[in-house]
Structures are given as structure tokens and as C-alpha cells.
N, C-alpha and C positions, 0 to 999 in steps of 0.2 A: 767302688762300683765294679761288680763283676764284668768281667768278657769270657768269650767265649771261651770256653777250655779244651783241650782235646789231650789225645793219651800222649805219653814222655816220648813213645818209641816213632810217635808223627812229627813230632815237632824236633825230632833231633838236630844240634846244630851243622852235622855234617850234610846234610841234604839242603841246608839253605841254597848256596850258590845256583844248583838245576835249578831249583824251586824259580827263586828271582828272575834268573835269568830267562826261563821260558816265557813267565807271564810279564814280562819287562819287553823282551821280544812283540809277543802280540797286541801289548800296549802300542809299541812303535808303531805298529803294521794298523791299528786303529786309526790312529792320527793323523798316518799318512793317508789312509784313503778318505779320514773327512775331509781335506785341502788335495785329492787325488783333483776334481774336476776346477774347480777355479782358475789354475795357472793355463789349463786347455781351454777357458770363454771363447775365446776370441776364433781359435779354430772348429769348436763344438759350435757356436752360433753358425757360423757357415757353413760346417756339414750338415745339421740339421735344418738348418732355414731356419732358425727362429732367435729372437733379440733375448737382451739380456735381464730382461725381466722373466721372460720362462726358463732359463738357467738357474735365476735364483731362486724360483717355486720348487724345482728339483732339488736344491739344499735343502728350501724350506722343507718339505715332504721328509725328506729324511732327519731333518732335525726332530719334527713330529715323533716321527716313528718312533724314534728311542725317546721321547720324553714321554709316550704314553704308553709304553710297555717295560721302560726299566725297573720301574716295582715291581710290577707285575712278575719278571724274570725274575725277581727278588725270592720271591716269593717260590719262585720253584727251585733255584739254586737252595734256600734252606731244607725244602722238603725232601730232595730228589740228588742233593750234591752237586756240583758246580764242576766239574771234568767234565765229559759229557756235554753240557751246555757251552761252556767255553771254548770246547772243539766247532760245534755246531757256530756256534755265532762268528768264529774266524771264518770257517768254510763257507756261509752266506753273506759276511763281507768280501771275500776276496772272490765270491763267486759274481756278486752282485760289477762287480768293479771290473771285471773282465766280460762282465755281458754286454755292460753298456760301447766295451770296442767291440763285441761282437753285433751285436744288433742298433747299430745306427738309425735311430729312430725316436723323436721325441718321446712318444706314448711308450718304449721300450724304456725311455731313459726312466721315466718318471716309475716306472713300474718296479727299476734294477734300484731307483733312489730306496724307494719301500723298502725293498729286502734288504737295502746297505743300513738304512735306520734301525731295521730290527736287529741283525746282525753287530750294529756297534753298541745297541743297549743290553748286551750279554754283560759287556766286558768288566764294569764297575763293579756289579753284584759277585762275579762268580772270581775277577782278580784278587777284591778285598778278601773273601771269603778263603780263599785258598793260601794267599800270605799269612793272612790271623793263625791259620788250623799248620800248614805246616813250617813256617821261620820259627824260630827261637827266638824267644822273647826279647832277649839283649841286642838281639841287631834286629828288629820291627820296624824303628824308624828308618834304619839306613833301607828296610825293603821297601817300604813309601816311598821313599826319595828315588830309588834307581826305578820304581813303576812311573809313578809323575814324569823323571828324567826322559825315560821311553817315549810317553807322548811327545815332550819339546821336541826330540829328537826328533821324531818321525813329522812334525811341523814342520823343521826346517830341511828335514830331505827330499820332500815331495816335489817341491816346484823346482830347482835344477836338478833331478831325476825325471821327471817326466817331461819337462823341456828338452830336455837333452834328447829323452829316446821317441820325444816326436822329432825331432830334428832329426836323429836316424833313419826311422822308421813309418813317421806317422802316428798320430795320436791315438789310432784304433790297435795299433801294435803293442804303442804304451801301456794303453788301460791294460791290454792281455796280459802284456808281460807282469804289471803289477801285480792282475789277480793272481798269475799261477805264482809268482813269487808267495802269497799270503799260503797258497791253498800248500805250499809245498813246509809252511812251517806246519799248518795245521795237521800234516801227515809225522810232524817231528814230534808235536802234543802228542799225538795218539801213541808213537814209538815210545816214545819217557813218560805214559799215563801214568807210570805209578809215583810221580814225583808231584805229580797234579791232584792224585785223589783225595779224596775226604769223605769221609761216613756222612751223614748227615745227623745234626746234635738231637740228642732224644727228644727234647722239647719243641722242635720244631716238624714232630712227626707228631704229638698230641692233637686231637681234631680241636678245632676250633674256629679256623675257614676265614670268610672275607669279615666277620666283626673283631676278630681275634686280629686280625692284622692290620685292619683301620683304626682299630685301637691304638695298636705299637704307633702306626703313623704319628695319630692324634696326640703322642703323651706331648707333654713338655718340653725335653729335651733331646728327641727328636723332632719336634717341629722346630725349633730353635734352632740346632745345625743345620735345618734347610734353608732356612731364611739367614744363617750367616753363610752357608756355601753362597745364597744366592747376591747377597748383596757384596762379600767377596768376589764372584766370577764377572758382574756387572763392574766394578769400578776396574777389573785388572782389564776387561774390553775396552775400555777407554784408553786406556795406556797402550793395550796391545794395538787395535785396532785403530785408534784415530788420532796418535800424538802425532803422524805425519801432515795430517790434515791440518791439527791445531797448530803448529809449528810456523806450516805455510799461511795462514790465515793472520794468530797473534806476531809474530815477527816478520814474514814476508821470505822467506827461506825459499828460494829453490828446491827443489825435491830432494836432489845428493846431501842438499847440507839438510833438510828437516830429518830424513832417514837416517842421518849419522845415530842424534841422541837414540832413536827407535833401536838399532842395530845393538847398542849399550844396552837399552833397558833387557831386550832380550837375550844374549849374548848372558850379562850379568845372573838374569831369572834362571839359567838354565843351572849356571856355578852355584845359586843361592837354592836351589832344590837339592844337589847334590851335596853341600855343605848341612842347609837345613835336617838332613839324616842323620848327622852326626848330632848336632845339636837334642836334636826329637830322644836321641836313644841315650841322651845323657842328664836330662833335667825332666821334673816330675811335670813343673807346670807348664803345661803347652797351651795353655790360653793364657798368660802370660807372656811368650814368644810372640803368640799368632798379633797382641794387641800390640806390642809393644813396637812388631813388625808394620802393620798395617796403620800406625798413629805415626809412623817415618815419612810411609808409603804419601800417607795423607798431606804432609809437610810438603814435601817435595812437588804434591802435582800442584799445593799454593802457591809455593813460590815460584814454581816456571811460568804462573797463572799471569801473576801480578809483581815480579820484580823482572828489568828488563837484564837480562841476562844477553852475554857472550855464546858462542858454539860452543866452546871449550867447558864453558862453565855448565851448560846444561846439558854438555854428553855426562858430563859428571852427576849430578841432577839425576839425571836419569838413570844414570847405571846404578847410584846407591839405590834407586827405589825399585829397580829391576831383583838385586839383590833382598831386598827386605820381601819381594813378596815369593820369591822363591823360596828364603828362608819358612813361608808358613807353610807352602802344602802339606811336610811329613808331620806337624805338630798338628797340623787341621786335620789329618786324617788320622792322628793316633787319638786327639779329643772325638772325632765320632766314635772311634771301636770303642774309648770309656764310657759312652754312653748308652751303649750296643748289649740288649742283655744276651745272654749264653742262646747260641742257635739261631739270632735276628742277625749275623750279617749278610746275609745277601741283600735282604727285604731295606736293613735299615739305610745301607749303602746306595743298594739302588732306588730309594726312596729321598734322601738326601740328594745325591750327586743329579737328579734331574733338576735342581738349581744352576747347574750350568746351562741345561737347555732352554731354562726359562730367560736364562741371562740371555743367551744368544740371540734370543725372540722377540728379548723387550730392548735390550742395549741399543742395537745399533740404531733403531729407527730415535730414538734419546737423542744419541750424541748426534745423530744425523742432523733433526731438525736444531739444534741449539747453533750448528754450523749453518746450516741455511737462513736462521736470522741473523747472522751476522754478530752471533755471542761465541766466539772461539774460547774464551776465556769458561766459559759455562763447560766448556769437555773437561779440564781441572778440577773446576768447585765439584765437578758431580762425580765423578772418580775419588775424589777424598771425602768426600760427604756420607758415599756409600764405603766409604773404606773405617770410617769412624764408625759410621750405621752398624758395621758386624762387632765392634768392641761390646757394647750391652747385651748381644746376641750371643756370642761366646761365653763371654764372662756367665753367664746367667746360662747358658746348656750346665755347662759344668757343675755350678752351684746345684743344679735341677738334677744331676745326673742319676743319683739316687732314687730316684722316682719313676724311672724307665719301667714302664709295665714289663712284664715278662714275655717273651716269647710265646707262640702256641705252640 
């Protein structure tokens, strides 16, 4: 299956390290400002006057945003090159994140959510597009792994950093201080553009337009990596998001002890992304990893489902399955660049990766109500169910991969 190619003197191995590390960097600074406003509810609801259902329409809004414009970006990072746009999209997230402490006001919030939506649906198209053109082939996976890594990271930094400098400062301080933090890396992008550039691939300057590119969407095996990103990013929201809830519901846990196993699974996922790089840059088949990872993953949410386990035994539990699905992200993203013809990655990436926003969209109201009938057990079965669900969907991109229509 071809990918995309670019000339020797781009891809040389001594410019990796910038390379990574900058878009590793604004990876971070994405993730931090999707989980920027949540840990502030509680004092955002009070400065604005409103509950915490119009908080969560402000995610919602910006969850939107990037799910209905990430192809779309897609589509102009291949035509147009992805530097530039990836300046542009930090600068309107961290711009976005800093207004809303400046302008205190629901209707401002929802308006700074917009621009943070648009702003974080740069990042997949124009990050993937720019590791593929300038890393060196032989460390590819470890550059998946330290970009995925970036987001964990910036997950777990946001909510005791912005606690803390509302506790300083005030929440309005916070936001600020976050955004000019982003906007000041964004002035570092522009400093090192030349570590970030990329021509854009011939073929993806041939006219051909919106049928040429619904096509790409429509082949085979890209619609197959979207439907296993999506059914991957839905079972890992169950583990991320609600084994606290399941924990206190099937065994009756206190919160310190349901968040012990939670603190393992993530803790563990972060070591099994950075391990998973090594793995990804050493073996051919990566949907082989991703199945063999995700048939663990599956194991494990059975058994915490339905065998009554100890604390001990299901922080354990859970850290192995923390670690199996970290181990898939750098093989799950090197299987889409195999299926990526020459000049499709922005389009194909950010066409694929909006399976995380649909995850997001559909997930939790799932696990929600399976918890509100009184089925804790059902957060489990559906986390492994959808984690088998992407084995046929994998297996079968791959097999398909040959058939990837061409680029325009």
C-alpha cells in the first residue's frame, strides 16, 4: 500500500526530534484546553448565572465544531500544506480560551466554544500530515506515540493547573493565563516554521473537488478506519470516563477506592502509548497489535463486569487493560497512514479521527442511561463489545487497503 512519499532531504532523520517535539507540544496544549473549562463548572456556573446544563452545550458546541469541519480542514491542509493552518488553529484555540476569561458572559462563552472547536479540529489533519512528510521512517511509530502521549499529558495537566491558578488568581486569570501560554507556543511554531513545513503532494493539487474527495471518504478502507477509530474511542470512554461510576454502583466503593483502579487504567494507558511506539516501529503488522490489544482490553472489562474481585486485584485489572489500549494508538495510526494514498493525509486523518467526536456524542449518554437503569454491569459488556466490534473493522481496513482510491 503506498503512503505518502516526500523528498530524502525532508524527511531526514536529524530534524526528527524539532519536528516531534513541536507538534507533540501543541498536541498537549489541545487537550489541555478541551478539559480547560470542566474542572472551572462549579465557579463558571456562578460567575455566569447559569447551571450546568448550559456548561455542557458550550462543550457540546465545540465538540460540534471540530467534528463538522475536521475534513473539511483535511482537505485544505493537503491542498494548501498544513504549517500555516496549524499555526492558525493553535492561535484560535488559545485565543478562544483566553476570551472566555476575558469576556464573562454566557453568549461570549458559547461564541469563544465555536472558535475553540474550530481551532482544535486543525490539529489531526495538519499534525498527522506533518510527522508522515517530515520523521524518518524508522522512528514513525515512536512519533505517534510521543504525539497521542502529548494529549494524555495535557489531560492530566489541566485540572491541577487551572485549580491551582484559580486558587491564585481567579478563574478569569486562569483562562488568560492558559491562552497566552498557547499563543506564546504558537509564536515558537512560527520561529521553527521551517521544521513544520511541507510542499503540498502533487496529487492532491489535481482539480477534482468535493466528488474527488467524497470518493476518498467513501472507499473501503477508509470508511473502515473510521468506524474502528469510532468504535475504539467509544469503548476506551467507558473505561475512561465511567469505571468510577461502575465501580461505586457494581461493588459499592467509596469514590477514593473506585478511583484507585481508574488512576491505574490511566497512569498505565499513558506508559502503554509510549511503549506502544516502540512496538509500532518494530513489527510489520499493526492490526495484529491493535486486535490482539483490544481482545485483552475486552477480557478484562468482562471480568471486572462479572467476577467479584478484590481492590488490589482490579487496580490490577485495570492497569493491564490501561496498558493494552495504549499500546494501540501508534499501530492504529500507522494502519491509517497504510491506507492513506500519497497526498490524502490531512483529508484521510481528519476524516477518520472525527470518530472520536462522534464517540464523544454518542458515549456518554450510552453509558449514562445503562447506569441510570440500574445495569452497572452493561458499562463492561459495552466497552468490550465495542472493543471486539473494531477487530473485523481493522482486520478488514488492512486487507482492503489496496483499494484506497487515489487522491485528487
Amino acid at each position: 500500500m503506498a503512503t505518502t512519499s516526500e523528498p530524502a532531504a525532508v524527511r531526514g532523520g536529524r530534524h526528527d526530534l524539532p519536528v516531534i517535539g513541536l507538534i507533540t507540544l501543541g498536541h498537549f496544549f489541545a487537550h489541555f484546553y478541551i478539559i480547560a473549562l470542566p474542572p472551572l463548572f462549579p465557579v463558571l456556573a456562578e460567575a455566569l448565572g447559569v447551571g450546568y446544563t448550559e456548561l455542557g452545550v458550550a462543550l457540546a458546541v465545540l465538540n460540534l465544531l471540530t467534528a463538522v469541519t475536521q475534513a473539511p480542514i483535511g482537505v485544505l491542509v493537503d491542498r494548501y500544506g498544513p504549517a500555516a493552518i496549524l499555526v492558525a488553529g493553535q492561535i484560535a484555540f488559545a485565543a478562544a480560551i483566553a476570551g472566555i476569561g476575558l469576556f464573562p458572559d454566557y453568549l461570549a462563552l458559547l461564541l469563544f466554544s465555536a472558535l475553540a472547536g474550530l481551532g482544535n479540529a486543525v490539529y489531526h489533519p495538519a499534525d498527522y500530515a506533518i510527522l508522515n512528510a517530515r520523521v524518518s521512517e524508522r522512528r514513525m511509530g515512536r512519533a505517534f506515540s510521543f504525539h497521542t502521549f502529548g494529549g494524555y499529558a495535557g489531560f492530566a495537566a489541566a485540572p491541577p493547573v487551572l485549580v491551582a491558578l484559580d486558587a491564585l488568581w481567579g478563574w478569569r486569570a486562569a483562562l488568560v493565563i492558559a491562552g497566552i501560554a498557547g499563543l506564546l507556543v504558537a509564536a515558537l511554531m512560527v520561529a521553527a516554521r521551517r521544521h513544520l513545513h511541507v510542499d503540498p503532494h502533487p496529487r492532491a493539487r489535481r482539480p477534482g473537488g468535493l466528488r474527488a474527495d467524497l470518493g476518498l471518504f467513501a472507499s473501503r478502507p477508509v470508511l473502515l478506519a473510521f468506524l474502528f477509530i469510532t468504535f475504539y474511542a467509544t469503548s476506551h470512554l467507558g473505561f475512561n470516563n465511567f469505571t468510577t461510576a461502575f465501580l461505586e454502583r457494581r461493588y459499592g466503593f467509596d469514590l477514593a477506592t473506585a478511583n484507585a483502579p481508574l488512576t491505574a487504567f490511566l497512569v498505565m494507558g499513558a506508559l502503554g502509548v509510549l511503549a506502544g511506539g516502540l512496538v509500532a516501529d518494530r513489527v510489520r503488522r499493526h492490526d495484529l497489535v491493535v486486535a490482539g490489544c483490544l481482545l485483552w482490553a475486552a477480557g478484562a472489562a468482562v471480568v471486572a463486569a462479572e467476577v467479584a474481585l478484590g481492590v488490589g486485584t482490579l487496580v490490577a485489572v485495570f492497569a493491564t487493560a490501561g496498558f493494552a489500549t495504549g499500546v494501540v494508538a501508534p499501530s492504529r495510526d500507522m494502519l491509517v497512514r497504510r491506507i492513506t494514498p500519497p497526498g490524502a493525509m490531512g483529508r484521510v486523518f481528519g476524516f477518520v479521527t472525527t470518530g472520536f467526536n462522534v464517540a464523544g456524542l454518542v458515549g456518554p449518554p450510552v453509558y449514562g442511561l445503562v447506569l441510570d437503569l440500574g445495569l452497572p454491569r452493561l458499562v463492561m459488556w459495552i466497552a468490550a463489545a465495542l472493543a471486539l466490534a473494531t477487530l473485523p473493522t481493522v482486520l478488514s481496513a488492512r486487507a482492503a487497503g489496496t483499494a484506497a482510491r487515489p487522491a485528487s
